[in-house]
C-alpha positions in Angstrom: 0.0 0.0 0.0 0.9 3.9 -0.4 2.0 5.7 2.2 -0.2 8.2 3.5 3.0 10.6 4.0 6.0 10.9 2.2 7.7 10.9 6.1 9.5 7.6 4.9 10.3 8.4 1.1 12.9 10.6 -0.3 11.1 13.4 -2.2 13.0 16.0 -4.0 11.3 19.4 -5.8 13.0 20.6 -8.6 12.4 23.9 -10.8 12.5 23.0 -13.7 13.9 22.6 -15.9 16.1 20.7 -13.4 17.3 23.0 -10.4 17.5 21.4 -7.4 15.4 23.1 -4.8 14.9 20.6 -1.8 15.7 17.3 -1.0 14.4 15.5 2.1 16.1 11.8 2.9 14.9 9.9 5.3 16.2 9.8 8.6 17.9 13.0 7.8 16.2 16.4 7.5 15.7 18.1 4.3 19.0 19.7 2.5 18.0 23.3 0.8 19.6 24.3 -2.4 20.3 27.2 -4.8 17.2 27.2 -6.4 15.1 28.2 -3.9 17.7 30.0 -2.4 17.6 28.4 1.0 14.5 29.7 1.6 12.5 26.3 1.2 11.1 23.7 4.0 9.6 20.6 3.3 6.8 19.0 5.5 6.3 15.4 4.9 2.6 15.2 6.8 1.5 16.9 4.1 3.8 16.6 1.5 4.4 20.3 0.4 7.0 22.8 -0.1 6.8 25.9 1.7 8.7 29.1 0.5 9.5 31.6 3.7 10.4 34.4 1.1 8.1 34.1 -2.3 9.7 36.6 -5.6 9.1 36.7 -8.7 11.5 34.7 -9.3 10.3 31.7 -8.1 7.6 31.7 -10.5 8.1 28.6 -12.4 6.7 25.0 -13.0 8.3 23.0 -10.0 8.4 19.0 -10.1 8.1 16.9 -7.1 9.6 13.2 -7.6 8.7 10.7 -4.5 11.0 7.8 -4.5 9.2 5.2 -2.4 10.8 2.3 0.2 10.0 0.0 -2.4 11.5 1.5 -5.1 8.5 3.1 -7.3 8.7 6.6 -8.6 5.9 9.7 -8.4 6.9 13.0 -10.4 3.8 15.4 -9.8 4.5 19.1 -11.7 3.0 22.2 -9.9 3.5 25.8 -11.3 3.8 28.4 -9.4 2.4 32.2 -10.3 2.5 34.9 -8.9 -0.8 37.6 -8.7 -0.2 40.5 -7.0 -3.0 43.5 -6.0 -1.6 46.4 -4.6 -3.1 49.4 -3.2 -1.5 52.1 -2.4 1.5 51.1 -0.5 0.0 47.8 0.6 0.5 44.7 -2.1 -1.3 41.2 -1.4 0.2 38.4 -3.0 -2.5 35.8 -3.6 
């Protein structure tokens, strides 16, 4: 069966087209890299990357590949934009 979490895989997120943003490897903690300029975290409960600092240039298609215990491979692509609304002084990034 799948695991629920990806607590016991290693997961890496790349943006593309192959800059290496985060690694996590079980039973060490993740490993930030250029690409997301250390500002990355991984949480394996949920499986998602969370990016303290978001600019524009982080906007990008990002790939997340989940090598399980067993062996088997999940690549899911996620693209990130950027909106932002400002008024005034005040900008809301959405």
């Amino acid at each position: 069966p799948m695991n629920q979490t990806a607590c016991n895989d290693v997961v890496e997120w790349r943006r593309q087209p192959s800059a290496l943003c985060l690694k996590y490897d079980p039973p060490n903690s993740s490993s930030g890299f250029g690409a997301c300029n250390g500002t990355a975290q991984f949480h394996c409960q949920n499986n998602s990357l969370v990016l303290n600092t978001v600019i524009y240039e982080h906007e990008g298609t990002y790939m997340e590949k989940i090598i399980s215990q067993d062996g088997s491979v999940k690549k899911i692509y996620i693209t990130l934009k950027i909106i932002c609304k400002c008024a005034r002084d005040l900008c809301i990034f959405l």
